[in-house]
MMTF fields as JSON, N, C-alpha, C and O atoms, coordinates in Angstrom:
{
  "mmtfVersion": "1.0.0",
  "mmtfProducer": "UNKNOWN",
  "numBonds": 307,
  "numAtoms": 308,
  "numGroups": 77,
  "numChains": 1,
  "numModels": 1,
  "chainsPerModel": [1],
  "groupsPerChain": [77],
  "chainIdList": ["A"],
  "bondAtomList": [4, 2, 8, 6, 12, 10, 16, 14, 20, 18, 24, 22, 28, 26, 32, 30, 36, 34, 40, 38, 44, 42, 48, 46, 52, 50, 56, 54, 60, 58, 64, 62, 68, 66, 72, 70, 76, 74, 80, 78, 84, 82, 88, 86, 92, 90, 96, 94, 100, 98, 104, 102, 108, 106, 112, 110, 116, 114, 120, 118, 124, 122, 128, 126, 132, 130, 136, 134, 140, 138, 144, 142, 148, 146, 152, 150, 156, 154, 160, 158, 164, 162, 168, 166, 172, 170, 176, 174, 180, 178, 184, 182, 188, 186, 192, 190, 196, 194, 200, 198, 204, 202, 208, 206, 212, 210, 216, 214, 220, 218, 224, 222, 228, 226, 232, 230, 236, 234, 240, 238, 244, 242, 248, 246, 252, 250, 256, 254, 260, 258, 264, 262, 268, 266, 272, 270, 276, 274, 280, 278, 284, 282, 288, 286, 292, 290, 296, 294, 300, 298, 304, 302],
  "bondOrderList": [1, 1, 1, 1, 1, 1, 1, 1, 1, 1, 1, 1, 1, 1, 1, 1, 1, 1, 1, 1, 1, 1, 1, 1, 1, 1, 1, 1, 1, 1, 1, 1, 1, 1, 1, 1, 1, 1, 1, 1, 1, 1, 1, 1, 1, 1, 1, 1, 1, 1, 1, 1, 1, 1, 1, 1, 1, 1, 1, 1, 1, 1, 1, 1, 1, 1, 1, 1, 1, 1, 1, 1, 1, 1, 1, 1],
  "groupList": [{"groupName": "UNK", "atomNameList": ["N", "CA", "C", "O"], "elementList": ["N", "C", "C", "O"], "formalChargeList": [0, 0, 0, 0], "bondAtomList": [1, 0, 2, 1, 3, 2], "bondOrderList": [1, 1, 2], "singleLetterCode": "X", "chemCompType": "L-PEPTIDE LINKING"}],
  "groupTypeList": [0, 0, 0, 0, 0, 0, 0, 0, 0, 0, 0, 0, 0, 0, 0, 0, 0, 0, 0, 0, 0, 0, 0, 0, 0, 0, 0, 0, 0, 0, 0, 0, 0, 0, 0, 0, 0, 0, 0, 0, 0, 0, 0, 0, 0, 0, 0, 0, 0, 0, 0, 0, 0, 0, 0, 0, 0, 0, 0, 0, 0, 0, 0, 0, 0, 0, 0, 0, 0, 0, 0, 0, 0, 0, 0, 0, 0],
  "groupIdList": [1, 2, 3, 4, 5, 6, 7, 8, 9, 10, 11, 12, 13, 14, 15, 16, 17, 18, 19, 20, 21, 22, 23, 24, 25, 26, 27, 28, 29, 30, 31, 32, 33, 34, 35, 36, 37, 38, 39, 40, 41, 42, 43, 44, 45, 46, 47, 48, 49, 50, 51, 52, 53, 54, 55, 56, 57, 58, 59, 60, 61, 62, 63, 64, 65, 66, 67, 68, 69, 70, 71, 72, 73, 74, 75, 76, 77],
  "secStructList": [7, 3, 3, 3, 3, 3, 3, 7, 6, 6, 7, 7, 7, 7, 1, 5, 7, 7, 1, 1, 7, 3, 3, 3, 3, 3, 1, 1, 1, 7, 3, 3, 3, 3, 7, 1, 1, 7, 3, 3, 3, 3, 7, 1, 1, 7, 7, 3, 3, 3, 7, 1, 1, 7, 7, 5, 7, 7, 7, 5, 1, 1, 1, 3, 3, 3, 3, 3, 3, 3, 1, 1, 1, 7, 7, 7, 7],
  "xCoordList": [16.057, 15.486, 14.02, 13.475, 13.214, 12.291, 11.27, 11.726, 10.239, 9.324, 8.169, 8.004, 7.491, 6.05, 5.474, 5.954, 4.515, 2.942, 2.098, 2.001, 1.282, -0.096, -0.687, -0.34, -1.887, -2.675, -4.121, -4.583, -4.681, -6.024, -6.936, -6.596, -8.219, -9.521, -9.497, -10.181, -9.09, -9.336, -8.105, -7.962, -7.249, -6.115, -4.831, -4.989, -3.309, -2.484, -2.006, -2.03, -1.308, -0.424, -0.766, -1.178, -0.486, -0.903, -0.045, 1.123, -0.353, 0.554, 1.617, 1.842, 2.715, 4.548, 5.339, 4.694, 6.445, 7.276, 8.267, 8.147, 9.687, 10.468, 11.312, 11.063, 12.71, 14.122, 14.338, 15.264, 13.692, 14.442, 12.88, 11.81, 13.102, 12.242, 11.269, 12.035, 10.187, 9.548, 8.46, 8.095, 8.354, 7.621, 7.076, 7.684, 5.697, 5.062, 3.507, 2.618, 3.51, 1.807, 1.506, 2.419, 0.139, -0.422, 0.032, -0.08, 0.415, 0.362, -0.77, -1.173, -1.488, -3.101, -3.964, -3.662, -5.009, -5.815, -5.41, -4.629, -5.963, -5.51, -5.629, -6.098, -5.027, -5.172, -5.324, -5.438, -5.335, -5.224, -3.974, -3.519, -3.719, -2.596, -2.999, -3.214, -3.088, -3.653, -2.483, -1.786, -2.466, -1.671, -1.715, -1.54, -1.97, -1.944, -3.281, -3.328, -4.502, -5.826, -6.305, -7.532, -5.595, -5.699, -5.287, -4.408, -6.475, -5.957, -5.584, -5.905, -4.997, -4.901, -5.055, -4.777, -5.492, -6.026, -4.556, -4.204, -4.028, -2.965, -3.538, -4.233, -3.253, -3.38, -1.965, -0.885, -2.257, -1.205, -1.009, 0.121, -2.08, -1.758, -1.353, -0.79, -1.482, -0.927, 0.091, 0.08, 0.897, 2.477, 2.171, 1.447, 2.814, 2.818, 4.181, 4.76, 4.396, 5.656, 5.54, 4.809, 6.434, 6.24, 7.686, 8.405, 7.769, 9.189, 9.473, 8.844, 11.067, 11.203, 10.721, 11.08, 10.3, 9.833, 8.151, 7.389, 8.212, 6.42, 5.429, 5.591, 4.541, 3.718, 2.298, 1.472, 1.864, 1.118, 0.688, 1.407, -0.675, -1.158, -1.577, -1.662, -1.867, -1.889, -3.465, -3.669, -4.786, -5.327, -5.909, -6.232, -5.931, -6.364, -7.402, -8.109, -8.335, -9.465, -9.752, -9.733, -9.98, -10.175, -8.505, -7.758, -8.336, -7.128, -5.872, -5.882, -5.061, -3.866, -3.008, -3.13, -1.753, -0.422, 0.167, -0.014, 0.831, 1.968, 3.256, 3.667, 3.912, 4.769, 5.38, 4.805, 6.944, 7.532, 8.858, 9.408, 9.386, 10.831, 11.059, 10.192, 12.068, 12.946, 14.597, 15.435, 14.741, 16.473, 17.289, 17.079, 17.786, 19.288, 18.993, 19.841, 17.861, 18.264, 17.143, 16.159, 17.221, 16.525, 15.248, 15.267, 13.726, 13.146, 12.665, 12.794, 12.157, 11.273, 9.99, 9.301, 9.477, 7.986, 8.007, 6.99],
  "yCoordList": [19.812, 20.952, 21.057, 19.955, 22.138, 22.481, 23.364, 24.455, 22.997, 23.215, 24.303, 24.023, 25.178, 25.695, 25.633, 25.938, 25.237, 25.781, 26.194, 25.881, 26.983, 27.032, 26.844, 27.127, 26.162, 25.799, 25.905, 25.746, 26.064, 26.828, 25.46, 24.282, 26.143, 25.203, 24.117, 24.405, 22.591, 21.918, 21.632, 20.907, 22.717, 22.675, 21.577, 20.918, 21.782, 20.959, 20.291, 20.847, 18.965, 18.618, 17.057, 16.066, 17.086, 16.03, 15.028, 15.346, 13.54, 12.308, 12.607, 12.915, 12.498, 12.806, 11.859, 10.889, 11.929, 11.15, 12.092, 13.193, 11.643, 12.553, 11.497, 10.33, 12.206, 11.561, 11.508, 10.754, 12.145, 11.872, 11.712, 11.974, 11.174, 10.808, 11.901, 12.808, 12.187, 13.65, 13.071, 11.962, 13.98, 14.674, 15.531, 16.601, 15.51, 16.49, 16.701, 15.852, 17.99, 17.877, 19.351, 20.011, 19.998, 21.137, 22.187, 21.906, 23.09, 24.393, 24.951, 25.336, 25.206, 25.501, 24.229, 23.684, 24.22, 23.413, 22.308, 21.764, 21.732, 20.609, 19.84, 20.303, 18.658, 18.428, 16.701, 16.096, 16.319, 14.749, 14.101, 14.588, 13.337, 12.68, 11.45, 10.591, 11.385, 10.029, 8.907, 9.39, 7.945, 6.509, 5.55, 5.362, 4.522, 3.19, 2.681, 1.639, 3.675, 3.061, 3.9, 3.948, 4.531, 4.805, 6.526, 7.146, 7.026, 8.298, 8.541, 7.737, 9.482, 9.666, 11.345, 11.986, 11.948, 13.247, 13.779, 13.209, 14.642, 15.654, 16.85, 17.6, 17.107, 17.961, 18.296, 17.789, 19.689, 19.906, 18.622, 18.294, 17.972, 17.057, 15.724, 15.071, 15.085, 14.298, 14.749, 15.531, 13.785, 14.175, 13.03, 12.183, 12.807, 11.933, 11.583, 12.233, 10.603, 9.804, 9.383, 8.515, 10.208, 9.788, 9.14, 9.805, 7.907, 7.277, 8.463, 9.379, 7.663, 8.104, 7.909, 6.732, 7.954, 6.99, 6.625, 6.165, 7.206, 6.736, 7.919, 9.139, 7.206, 7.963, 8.667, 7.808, 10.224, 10.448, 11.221, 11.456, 12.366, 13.552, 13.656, 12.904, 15.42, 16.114, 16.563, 16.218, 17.398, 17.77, 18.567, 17.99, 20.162, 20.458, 20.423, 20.238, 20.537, 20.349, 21.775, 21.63, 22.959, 24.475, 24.334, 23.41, 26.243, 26.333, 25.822, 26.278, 25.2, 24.656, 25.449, 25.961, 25.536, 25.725, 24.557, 24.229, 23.925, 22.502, 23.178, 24.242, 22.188, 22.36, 20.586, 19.524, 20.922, 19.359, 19.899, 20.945, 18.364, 18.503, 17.309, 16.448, 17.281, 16.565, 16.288, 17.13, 14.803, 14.05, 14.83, 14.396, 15.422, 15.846, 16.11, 16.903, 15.812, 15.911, 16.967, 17.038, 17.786, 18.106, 17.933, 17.274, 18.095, 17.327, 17.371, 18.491, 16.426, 16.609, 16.735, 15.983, 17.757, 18.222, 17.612, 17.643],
  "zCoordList": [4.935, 4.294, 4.714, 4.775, 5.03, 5.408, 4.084, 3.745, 3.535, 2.929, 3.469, 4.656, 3.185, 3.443, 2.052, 0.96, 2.347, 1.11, 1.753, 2.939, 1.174, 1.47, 0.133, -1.014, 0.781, -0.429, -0.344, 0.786, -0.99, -1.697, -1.129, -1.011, -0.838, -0.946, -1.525, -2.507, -1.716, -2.793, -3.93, -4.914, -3.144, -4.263, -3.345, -2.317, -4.426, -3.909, -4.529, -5.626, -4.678, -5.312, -6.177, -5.574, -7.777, -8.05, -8.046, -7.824, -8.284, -7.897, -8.384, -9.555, -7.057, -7.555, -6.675, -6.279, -6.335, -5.361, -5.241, -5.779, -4.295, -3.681, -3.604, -3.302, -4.017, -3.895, -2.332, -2.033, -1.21, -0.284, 0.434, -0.114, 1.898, 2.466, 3.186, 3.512, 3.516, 3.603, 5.34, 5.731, 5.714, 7.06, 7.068, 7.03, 7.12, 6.566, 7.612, 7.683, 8.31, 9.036, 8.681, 8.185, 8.923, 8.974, 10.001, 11.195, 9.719, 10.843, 10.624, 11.722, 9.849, 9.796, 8.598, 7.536, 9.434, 8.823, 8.697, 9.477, 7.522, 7.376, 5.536, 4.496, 5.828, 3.844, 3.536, 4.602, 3.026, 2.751, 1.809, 0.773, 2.226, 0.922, 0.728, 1.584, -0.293, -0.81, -1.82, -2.711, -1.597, -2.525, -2.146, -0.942, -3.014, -3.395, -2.658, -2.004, -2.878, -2.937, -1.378, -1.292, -0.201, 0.928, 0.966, 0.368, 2.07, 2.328, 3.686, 4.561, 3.917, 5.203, 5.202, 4.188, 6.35, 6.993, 7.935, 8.968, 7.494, 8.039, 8.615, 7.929, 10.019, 10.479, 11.295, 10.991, 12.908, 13.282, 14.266, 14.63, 14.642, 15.459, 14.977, 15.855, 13.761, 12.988, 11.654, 10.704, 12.219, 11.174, 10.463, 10.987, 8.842, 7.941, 7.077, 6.207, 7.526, 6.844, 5.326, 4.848, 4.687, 3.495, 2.511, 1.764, 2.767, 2.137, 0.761, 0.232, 0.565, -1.176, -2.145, -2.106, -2.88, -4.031, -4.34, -5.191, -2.958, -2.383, -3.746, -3.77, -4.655, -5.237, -4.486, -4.177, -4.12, -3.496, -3.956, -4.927, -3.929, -4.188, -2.675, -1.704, -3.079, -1.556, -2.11, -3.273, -1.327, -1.464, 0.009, 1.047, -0.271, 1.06, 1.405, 0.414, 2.818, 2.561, 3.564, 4.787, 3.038, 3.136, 2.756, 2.433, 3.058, 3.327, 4.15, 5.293, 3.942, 4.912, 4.251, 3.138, 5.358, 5.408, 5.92, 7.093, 5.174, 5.077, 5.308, 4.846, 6.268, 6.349, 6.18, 6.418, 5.606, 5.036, 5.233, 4.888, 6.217, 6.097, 5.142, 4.997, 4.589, 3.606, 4.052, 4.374, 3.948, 4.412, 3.325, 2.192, 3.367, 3.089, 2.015, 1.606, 0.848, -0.428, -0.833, -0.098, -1.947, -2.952, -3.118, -4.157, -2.736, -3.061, -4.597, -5.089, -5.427, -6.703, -6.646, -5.957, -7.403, -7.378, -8.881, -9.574]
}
């Protein structure tokens, strides 16, 4: 399953996890995801692996458009 957001200046997603395993980089801009003490910087040129279960928040930094694929399942927001 394939995901888009766009998300606001500053805006984005607070700490959640996902039943299935997620892939996730920028088609514009870019955003951060942050867990378990470490962030990392998403853009179009870096993709980000994000297990199941894995607790993270997203935060953009300007406007991004995210794009996220998801394994077979459902994801939970």
């Amino acid at each position: 399953m394939a995901v888009d957001s766009v998300i606001g200046d500053g805006g984005g997603f607070r700490p959640h996890s996902h039943r299935a395993h997620q892939l996730t980089w920028a088609i514009d801009g870019s955003f951060s995801i942050g867990a378990g003490g470490a962030t990392w910087l998403v853009s179009a040129r870096v993709g980000l692996w994000v297990p199941a279960g894995f607790v993270h928040d997203v935060v953009a930094e300007g406007q991004a458009f995210m794009r996220s694929l998801y394994s077979g399942l459902t994801p939970a927001r």
